[in-house]
ROSEMI-25693 format. One record per residue (C-alpha): x, y, z; residue number from 1; residue in three letters. Coordinates in steps of 0.001 Angstrom, whole numbers, plus 500000, padded with zeros to 6 digits. Example, Ala and Ser with C-alpha at 12.3 -4.5 7.8 and 13.67 -1.06 7.14 Angstrom:
BEGIN
      x      y      z  nr rest
 512300 495500 507800   1  ala
 513670 498940 507140   2  ser
This chain:
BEGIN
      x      y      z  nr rest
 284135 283145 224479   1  unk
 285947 282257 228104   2  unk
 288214 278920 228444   3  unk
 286951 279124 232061   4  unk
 283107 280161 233387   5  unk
 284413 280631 236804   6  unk
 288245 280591 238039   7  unk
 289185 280517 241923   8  unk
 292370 282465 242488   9  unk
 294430 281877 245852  10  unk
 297045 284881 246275  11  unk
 299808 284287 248766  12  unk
 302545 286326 250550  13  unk
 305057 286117 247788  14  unk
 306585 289501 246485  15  unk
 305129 288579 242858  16  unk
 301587 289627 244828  17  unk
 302561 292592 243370  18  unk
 302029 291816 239881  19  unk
 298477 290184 240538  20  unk
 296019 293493 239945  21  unk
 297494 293495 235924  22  unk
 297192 289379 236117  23  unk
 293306 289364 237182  24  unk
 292452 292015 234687  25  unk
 294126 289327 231511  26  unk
 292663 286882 233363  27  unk
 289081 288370 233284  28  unk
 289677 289670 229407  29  unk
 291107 286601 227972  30  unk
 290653 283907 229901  31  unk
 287934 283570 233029  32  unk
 284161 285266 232828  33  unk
 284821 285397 237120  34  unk
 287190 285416 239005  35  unk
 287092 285180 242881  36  unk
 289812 285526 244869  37  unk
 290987 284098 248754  38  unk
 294119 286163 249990  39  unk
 296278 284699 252865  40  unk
 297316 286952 255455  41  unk
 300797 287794 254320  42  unk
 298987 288226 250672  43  unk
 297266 291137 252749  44  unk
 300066 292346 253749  45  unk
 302045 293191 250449  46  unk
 297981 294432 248388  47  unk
 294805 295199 250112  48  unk
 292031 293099 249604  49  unk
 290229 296054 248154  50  unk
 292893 296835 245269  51  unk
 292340 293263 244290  52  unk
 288515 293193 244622  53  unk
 288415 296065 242474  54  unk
 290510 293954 239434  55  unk
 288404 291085 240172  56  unk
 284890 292697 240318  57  unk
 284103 290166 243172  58  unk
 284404 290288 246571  59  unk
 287910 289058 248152  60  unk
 287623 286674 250914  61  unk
 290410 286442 253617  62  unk
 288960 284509 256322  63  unk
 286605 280778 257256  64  unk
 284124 282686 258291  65  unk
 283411 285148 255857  66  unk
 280262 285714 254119  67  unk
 278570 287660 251055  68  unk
 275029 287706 249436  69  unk
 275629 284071 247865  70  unk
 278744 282421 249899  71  unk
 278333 281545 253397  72  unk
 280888 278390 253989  73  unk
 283882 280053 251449  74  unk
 286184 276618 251704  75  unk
 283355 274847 250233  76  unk
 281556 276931 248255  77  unk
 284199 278606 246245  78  unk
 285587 275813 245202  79  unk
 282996 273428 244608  80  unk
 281293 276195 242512  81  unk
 284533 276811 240050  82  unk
 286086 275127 237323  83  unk
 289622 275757 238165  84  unk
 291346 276852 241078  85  unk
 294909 279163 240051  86  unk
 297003 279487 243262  87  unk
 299394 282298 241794  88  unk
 301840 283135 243371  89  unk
 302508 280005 245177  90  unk
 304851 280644 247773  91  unk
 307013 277481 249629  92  unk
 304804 277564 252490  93  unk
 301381 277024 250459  94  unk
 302521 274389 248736  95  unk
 304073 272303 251612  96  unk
 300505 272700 253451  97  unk
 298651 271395 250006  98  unk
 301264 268590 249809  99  unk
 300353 267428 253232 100  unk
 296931 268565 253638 101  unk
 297113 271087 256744 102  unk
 294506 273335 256747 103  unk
 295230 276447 258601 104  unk
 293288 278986 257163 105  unk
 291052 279737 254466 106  unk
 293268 279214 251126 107  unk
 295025 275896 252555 108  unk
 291299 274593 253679 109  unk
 289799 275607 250079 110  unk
 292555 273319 248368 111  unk
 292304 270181 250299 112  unk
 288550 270321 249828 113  unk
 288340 271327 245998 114  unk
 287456 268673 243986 115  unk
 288326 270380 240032 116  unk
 292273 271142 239047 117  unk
 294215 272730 241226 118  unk
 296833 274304 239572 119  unk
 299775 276099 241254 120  unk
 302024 278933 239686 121  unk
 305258 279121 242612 122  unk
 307066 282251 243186 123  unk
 310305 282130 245734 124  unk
 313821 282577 245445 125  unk
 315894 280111 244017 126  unk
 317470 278924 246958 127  unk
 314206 277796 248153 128  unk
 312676 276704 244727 129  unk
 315598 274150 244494 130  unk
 315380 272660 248247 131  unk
 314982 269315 248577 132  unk
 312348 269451 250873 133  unk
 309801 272117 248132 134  unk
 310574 269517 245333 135  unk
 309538 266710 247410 136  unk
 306304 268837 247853 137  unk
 306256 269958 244364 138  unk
 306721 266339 243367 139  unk
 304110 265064 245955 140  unk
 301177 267500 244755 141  unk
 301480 266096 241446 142  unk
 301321 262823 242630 143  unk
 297974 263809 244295 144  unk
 296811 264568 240886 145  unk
 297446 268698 240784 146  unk
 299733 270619 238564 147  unk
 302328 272658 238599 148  unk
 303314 275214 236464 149  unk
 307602 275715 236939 150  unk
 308801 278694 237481 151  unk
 311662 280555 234962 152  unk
 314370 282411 235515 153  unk
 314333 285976 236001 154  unk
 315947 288845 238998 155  unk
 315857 288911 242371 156  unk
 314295 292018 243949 157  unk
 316574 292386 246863 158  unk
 319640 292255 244388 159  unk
 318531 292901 241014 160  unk
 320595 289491 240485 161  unk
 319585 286797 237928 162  unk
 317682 283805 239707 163  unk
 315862 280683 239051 164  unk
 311878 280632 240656 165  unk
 309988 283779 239404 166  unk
 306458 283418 238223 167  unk
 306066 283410 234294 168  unk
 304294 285488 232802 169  unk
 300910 285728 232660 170  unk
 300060 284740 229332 171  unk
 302368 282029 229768 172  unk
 299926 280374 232811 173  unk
 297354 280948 230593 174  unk
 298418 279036 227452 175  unk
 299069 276244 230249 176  unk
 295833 276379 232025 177  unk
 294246 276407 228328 178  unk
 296114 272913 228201 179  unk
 295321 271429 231528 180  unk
 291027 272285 230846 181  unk
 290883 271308 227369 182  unk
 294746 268774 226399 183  unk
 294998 267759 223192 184  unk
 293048 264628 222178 185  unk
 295495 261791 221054 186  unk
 294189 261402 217630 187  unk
 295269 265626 216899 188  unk
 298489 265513 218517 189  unk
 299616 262513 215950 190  unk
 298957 265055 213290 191  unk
């Protein structure tokens, strides 16, 4: 039995695009029955958009006007037709267009016109995780009503160094997203 019937999955230019083939296969085993995936450009450039539609078992789509058999306006359909919409990894840049609603391609179009959770999973170095300016974002998209899971600390790829701002792992996001779809009623948490 799935938490989620139908999960929408935003991939962004953030190094942790690496991880995402072994995140969409737990996601598809333990959590969503299907996934479909938008990739930003830089996404593209760090994972082809086959490698993921192979994980996902769904076609991958990367631009506005992009079609398949059962999609033919993506920013609306996709999201209108899932239950959840995972933006992992959320990079500085997504999250600043979310928080202020410019829609400049595909991904940043899909959020401002989904209408279930949004939920966003950011990925950036620490020096940019703890800017002013991305917690004012951060901050502001919750406001709006969407959620963010934090990042943890982990090591930076360029140094190997310990940081602040790398994605958690994935059955971390899950056990969250199992709480955003389904919280705990009142009456059990006083239990």
């Amino acid at each position: 039995m799935f938490v989620c019937n139908k999960l929408l999955l935003g991939l962004t230019g953030s190094i942790s695009t690496l991880m995402m083939p072994y995140n969409i296969f737990f996601l598809r085993q333990k959590f969503a029955q299907e996934v479909n995936v938008i990739m930003t450009y830089t996404a593209q450039q760090l994972i082809t958009p086959y490698a993921i539609e192979l994980c996902s078992g769904a076609p991958v789509f990367t631009r506005h006007t992009q079609i398949s058999d059962s999609i033919n306006v993506p920013h609306i359909e996709l999201p209108a037709d899932s239950d959840l919409f995972l933006i992992m990894p959320a990079t500085a840049n997504v999250l600043a267009k979310a928080a202020h609603g410019i829609c400049d391609d595909l991904l940043s179009t899909a959020i401002v016109s989904c209408k279930t959770a949004v939920v966003f999973v950011p990925s950036m170095n620490e020096a940019m995780w703890t800017s002013r300016i991305v917690q004012q974002n951060v901050n502001h998209l919750k406001s709006l009503g969407h959620y963010v899971i934090e990042p943890m600390q982990g090591y930076e790829i360029a140094n190997m160094q310990p940081i602040y701002g790398v994605m958690p792992p994935i059955e971390t996001v899950v056990f969250k997203l199992n709480e955003i779809l389904h919280p705990p009623s009142a009456s059990s948490a006083s239990l």
